[in-house]
C-alpha positions as CSV (number, residue, x, y, z in Angstrom):
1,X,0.1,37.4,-0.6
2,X,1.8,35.9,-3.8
3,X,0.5,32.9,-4.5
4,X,1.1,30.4,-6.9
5,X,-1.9,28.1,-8.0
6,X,-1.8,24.6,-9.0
7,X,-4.5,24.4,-11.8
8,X,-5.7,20.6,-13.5
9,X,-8.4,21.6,-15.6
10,X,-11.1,20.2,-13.3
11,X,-13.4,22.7,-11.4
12,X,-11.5,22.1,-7.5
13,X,-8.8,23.8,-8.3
14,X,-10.3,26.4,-10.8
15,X,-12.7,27.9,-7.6
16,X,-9.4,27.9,-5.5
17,X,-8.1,30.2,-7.6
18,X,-11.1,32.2,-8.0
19,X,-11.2,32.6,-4.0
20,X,-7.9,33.6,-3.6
21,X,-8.1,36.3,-6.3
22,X,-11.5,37.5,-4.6
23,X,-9.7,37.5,-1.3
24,X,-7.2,39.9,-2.8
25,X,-4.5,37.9,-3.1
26,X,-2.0,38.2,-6.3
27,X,-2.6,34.7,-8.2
28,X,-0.3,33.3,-11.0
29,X,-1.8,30.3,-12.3
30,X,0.7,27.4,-13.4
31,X,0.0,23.6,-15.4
32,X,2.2,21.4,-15.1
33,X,3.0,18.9,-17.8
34,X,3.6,16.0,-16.8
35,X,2.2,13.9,-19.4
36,X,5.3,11.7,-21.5
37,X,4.8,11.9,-24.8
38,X,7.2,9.7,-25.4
39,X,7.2,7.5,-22.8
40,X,3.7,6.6,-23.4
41,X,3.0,7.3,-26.8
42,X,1.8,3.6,-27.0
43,X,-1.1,4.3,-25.3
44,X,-2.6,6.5,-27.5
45,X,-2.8,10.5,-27.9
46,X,-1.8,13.1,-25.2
47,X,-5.0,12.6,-23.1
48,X,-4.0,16.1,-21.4
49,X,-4.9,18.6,-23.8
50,X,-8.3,19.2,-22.6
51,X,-7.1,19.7,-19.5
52,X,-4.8,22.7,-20.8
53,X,-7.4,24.0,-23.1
54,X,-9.8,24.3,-20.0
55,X,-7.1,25.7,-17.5
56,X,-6.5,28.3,-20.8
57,X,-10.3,29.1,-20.6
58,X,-10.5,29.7,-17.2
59,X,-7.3,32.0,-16.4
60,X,-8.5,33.8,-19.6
61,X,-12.1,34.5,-17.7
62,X,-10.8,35.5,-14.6
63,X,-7.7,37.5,-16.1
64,X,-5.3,35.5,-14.2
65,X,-1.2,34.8,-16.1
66,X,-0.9,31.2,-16.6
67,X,2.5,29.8,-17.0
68,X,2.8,26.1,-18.4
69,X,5.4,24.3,-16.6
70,X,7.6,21.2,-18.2
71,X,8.0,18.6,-15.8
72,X,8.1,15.4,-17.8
73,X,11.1,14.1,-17.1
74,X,11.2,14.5,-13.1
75,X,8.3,13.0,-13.5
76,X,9.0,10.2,-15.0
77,X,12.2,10.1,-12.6
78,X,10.4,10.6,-9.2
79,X,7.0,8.9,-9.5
80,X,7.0,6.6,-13.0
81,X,10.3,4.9,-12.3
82,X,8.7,4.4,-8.3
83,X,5.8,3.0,-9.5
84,X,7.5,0.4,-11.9
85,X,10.2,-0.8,-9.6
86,X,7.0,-1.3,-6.7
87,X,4.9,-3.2,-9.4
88,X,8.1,-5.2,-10.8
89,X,8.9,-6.1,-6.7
90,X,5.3,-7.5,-5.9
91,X,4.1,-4.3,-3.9
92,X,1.3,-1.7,-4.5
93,X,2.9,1.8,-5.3
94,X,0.6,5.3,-4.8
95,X,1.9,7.7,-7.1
96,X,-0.3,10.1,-6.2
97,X,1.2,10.3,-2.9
98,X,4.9,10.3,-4.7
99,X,3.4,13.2,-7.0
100,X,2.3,15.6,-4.4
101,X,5.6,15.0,-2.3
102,X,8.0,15.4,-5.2
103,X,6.8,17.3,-7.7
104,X,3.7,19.4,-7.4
105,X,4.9,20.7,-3.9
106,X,8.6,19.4,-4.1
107,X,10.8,20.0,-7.5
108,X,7.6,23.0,-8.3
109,X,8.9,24.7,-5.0
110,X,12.4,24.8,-6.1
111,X,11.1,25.8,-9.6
112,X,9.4,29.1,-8.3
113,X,12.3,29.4,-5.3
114,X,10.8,32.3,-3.2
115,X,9.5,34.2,-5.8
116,X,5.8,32.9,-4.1
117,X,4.5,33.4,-0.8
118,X,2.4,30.6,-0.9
119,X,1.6,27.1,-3.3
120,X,-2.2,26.7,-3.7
121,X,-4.0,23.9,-5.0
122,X,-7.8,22.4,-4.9
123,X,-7.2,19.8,-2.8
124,X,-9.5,18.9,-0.4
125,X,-7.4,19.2,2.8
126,X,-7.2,21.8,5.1
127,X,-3.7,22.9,7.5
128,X,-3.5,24.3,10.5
129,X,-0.6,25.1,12.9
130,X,-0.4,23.7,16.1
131,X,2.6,24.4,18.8
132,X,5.0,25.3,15.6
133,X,4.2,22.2,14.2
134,X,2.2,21.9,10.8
135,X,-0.8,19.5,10.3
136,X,-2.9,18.3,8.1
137,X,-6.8,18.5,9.0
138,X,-9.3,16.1,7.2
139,X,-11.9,18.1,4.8
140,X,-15.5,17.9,6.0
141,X,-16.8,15.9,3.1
142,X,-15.2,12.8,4.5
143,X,-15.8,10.9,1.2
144,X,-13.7,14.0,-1.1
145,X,-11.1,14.4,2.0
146,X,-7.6,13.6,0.2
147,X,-5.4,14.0,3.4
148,X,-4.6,10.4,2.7
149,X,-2.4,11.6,-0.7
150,X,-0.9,14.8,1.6
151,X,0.2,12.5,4.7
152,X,3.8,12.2,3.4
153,X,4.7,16.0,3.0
154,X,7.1,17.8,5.1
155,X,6.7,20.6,7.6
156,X,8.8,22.8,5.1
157,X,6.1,21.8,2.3
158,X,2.7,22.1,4.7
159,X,4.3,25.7,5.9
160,X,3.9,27.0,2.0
161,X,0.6,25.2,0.9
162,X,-3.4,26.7,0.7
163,X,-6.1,24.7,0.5
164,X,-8.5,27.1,-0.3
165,X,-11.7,24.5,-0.6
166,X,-10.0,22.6,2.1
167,X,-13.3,23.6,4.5
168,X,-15.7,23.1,1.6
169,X,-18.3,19.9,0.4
170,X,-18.0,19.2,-3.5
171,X,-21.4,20.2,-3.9
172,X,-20.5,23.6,-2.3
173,X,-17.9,24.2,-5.1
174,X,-19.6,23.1,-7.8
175,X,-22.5,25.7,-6.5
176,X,-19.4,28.2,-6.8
177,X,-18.3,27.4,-10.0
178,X,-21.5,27.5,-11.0
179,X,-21.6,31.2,-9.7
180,X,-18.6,32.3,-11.0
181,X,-19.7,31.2,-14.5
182,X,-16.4,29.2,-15.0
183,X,-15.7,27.3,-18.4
184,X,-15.7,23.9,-16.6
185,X,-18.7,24.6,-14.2
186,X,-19.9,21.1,-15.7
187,X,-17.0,19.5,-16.1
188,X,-17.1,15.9,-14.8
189,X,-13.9,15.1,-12.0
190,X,-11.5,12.8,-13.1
191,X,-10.6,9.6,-11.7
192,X,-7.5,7.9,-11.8
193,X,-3.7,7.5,-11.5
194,X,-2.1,11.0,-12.4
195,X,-0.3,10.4,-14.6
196,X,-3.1,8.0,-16.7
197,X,-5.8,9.5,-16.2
198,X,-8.3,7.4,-17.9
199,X,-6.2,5.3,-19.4
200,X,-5.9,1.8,-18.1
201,X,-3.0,0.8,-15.8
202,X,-2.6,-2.4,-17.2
203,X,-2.0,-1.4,-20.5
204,X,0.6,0.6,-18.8
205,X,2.0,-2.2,-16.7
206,X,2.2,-4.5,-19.7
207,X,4.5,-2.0,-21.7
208,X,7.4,-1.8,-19.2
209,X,6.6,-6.0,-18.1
210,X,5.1,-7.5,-20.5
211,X,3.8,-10.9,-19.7
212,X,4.7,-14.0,-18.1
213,X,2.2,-16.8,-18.0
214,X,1.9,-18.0,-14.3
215,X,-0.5,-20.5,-11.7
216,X,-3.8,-18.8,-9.9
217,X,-4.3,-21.2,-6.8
218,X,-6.5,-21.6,-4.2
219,X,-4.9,-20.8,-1.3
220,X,-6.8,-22.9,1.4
221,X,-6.6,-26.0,-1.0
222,X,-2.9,-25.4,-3.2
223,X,-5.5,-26.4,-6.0
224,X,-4.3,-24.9,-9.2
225,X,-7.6,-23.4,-10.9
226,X,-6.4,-21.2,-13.6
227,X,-3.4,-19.0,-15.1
228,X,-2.8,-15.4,-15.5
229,X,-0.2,-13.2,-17.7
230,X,2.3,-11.8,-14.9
231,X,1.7,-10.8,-11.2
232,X,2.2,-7.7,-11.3
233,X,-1.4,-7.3,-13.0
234,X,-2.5,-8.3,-9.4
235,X,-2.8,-6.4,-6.2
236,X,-3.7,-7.7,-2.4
237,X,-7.4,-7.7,-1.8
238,X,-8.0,-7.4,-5.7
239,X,-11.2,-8.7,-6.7
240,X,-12.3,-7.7,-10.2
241,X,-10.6,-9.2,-13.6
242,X,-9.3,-12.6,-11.6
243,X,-11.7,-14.4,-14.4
244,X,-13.2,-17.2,-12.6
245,X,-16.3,-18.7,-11.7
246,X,-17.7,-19.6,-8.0
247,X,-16.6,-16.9,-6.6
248,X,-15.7,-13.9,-5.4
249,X,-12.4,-14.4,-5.6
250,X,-9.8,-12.1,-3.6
251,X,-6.1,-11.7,-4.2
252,X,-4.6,-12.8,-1.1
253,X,-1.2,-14.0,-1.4
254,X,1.7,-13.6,-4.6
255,X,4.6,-15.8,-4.7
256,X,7.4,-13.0,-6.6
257,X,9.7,-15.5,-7.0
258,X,7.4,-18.5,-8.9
259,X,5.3,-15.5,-10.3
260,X,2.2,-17.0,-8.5
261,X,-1.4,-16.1,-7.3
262,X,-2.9,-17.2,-4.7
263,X,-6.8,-16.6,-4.4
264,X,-9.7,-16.9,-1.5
265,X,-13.0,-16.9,-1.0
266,X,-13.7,-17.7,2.3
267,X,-10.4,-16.1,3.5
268,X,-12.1,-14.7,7.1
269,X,-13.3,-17.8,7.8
270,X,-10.2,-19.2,9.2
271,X,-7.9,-15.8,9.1
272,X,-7.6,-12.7,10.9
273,X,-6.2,-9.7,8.7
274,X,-5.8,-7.3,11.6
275,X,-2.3,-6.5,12.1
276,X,0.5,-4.7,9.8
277,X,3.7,-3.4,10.1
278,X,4.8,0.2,9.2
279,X,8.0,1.6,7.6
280,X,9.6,4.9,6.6
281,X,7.0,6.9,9.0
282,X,6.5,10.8,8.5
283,X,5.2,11.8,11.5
284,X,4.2,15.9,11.7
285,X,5.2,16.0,15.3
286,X,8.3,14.6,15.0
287,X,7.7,12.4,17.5
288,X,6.2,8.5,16.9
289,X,2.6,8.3,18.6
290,X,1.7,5.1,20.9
291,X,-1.7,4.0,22.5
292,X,-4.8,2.8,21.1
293,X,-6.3,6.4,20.7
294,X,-5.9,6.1,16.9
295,X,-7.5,5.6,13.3
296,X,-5.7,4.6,10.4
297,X,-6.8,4.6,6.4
298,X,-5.4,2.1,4.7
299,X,-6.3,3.4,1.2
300,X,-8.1,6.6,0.1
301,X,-11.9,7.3,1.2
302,X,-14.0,7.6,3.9
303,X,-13.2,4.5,5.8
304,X,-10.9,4.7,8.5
305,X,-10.4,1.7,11.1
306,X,-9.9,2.2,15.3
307,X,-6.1,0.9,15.7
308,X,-3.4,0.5,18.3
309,X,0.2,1.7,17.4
310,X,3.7,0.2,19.3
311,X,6.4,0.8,17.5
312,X,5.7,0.5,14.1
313,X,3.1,-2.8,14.4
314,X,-0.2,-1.4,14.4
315,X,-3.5,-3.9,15.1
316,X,-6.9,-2.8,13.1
317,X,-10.1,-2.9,15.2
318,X,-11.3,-5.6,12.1
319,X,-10.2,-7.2,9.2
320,X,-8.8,-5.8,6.2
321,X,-8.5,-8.6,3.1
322,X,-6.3,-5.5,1.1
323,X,-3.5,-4.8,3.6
324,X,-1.3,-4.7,0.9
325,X,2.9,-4.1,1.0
326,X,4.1,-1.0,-0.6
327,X,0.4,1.3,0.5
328,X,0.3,3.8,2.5
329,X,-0.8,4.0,5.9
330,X,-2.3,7.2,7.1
331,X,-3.2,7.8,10.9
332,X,-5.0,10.6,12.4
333,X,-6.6,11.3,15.7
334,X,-10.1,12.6,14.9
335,X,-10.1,14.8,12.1
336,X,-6.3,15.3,12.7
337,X,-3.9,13.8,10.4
338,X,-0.5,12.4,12.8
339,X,1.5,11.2,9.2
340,X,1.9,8.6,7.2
341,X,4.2,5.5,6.9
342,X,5.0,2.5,4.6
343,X,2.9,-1.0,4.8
344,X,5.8,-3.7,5.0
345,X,5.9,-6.9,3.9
């Protein structure tokens, strides 16, 4: 087939292409920039040009064409913007999700057209058909697995990806880097938003916000115990950088409207945290699931709670202190993925 490969730089997505090409495919590798010079020149240099020089290295080894896309400004339309306007309205944003659903396999689809047979990317993720309805299937290193940041695609998107390390462990690709001799066999993974990459998020945050000087309290007690610049630097469940003593401290409650946080420490004492309620689902069936035969992740990584689902209110089998509006929730059955859907308020 033709395939078009998603390369980053890191060394997932430099073996996917490497398979492909070694299963006979024809490969065009592509980069897209998505990094706003502009935008966020106030953090500092383009953080993305080792990325490209590595992605330059690698398509140069194998012999592969590499075409540099320029995506900035959807970008900045489809997943920046998102992200502010969810920060700005009290509510945890995943523009990771945002970028895989409209942009690398969304406004990148319509870029190529048909000119591709398939997109292919190093995620690790695998698809599979089932009764002419696409899936997603969780990786088998559950920790790596990032069906979580997939569960909002669309049958027309799953029908055109590969996952080519989809069935593979990280330590299995870095073996097959390390036999293909690529440039970045070595090459640490990056962590991160997207778009920051190791750049801090509040430093982002505090250019489109600013600050606003507000009241931490205590949430059992109404006790004011400190101040903080604006609470959008805050998430539910947050428990690093509150800056107080005697605790831990969580996050468990923001008043938007008197820019206050409210903090915890013995929150499970006297409070269950075991129910949510879901909007905007994307279900791959088509069809909303019911029962109690379920698991849901609540955030990206291994963990994955036992949970009922009726109609959009879905009770955990334990407590969660991050339930958090504006996250996504991702359900599977097993190692199936069902879809995703939005945590309400």
């Amino acid at each position: 087939m033709k395939v078009a490969v998603l390369l980053s730089g890191g060394v997932d997505s430099s073996v996917a292409l490497k398979l492909l090409q070694d299963q006979g495919h024809e490969v065009t590798a592509f980069y897209l920039k998505i990094w706003l010079e502009d935008e966020l020149s106030f953090l500092g240099d383009c953080p993305w040009d080792e990325d490209l020089d590595y992605v330059k290295a690698v398509c140069e080894k194998l012999e592969v064409p590499l075409e540099v896309v320029p995506m900035q400004r959807e970008y900045f339309d489809r997943v920046v913007s998102y992200t502010i306007s969810e920060v700005e309205n009290g509510r945890t944003p995943n523009p990771d999700v945002m970028c895989n659903n409209h942009i690398k396999f969304g406004i990148f689809f319509e870029k190529i057209d048909e000119s591709f047979d398939k997109v292919a990317s190093g995620h690790y993720a695998q698809v599979e058909e089932i009764d002419g309805r696409w899936y997603l299937k969780q990786a088998p290193d559950a920790v790596k697995d990032q069906t979580y940041f997939l569960a909002n695609m669309t049958q027309e998107q799953l029908s055109r990806v590969m996952f080519p390390i989809g069935h593979l462990s990280k330590e299995e690709v870095r073996e097959l880097a390390a036999e293909f001799d690529l440039p970045n066999k070595n090459r640490k993974d990056s962590q991160g938003i997207c778009f920051l990459g190791k750049l801090r998020f509040s430093d982002f945050v505090k250019h489109y916000l600013g600050e606003k000087k507000g009241d931490i309290i205590e949430f059992e007690t109404g006790e004011k115990l400190g101040e903080h610049d604006g609470f959008w630097y805050y998430t539910i469940g947050q428990r690093r950088n509150i800056g107080l003593g005697g605790g831990p401290w969580f996050v468990v409650k923001k008043d938007t409207d008197k820019n206050i946080i409210y903090i915890s420490n013995n929150y499970f004492e006297d409070k269950e945290r075991n129910e949510l309620d879901v909007e905007d689902p994307n279900w791959f069936s088509g069809e909303e699931p019911s029962g109690h035969d379920l698991q849901v992740k609540l955030r990206h990584g291994d963990h994955k709670y036992n949970c009922s689902y009726d109609n959009g209110h879905v009770v955990l089998d334990g407590d969660d202190q991050g339930i958090a509006a504006g996250q996504f929730a991702v359900f599977y059955s097993g190692d199936l993925c069902l879809g995703s859907a939005v945590i309400s308020e």
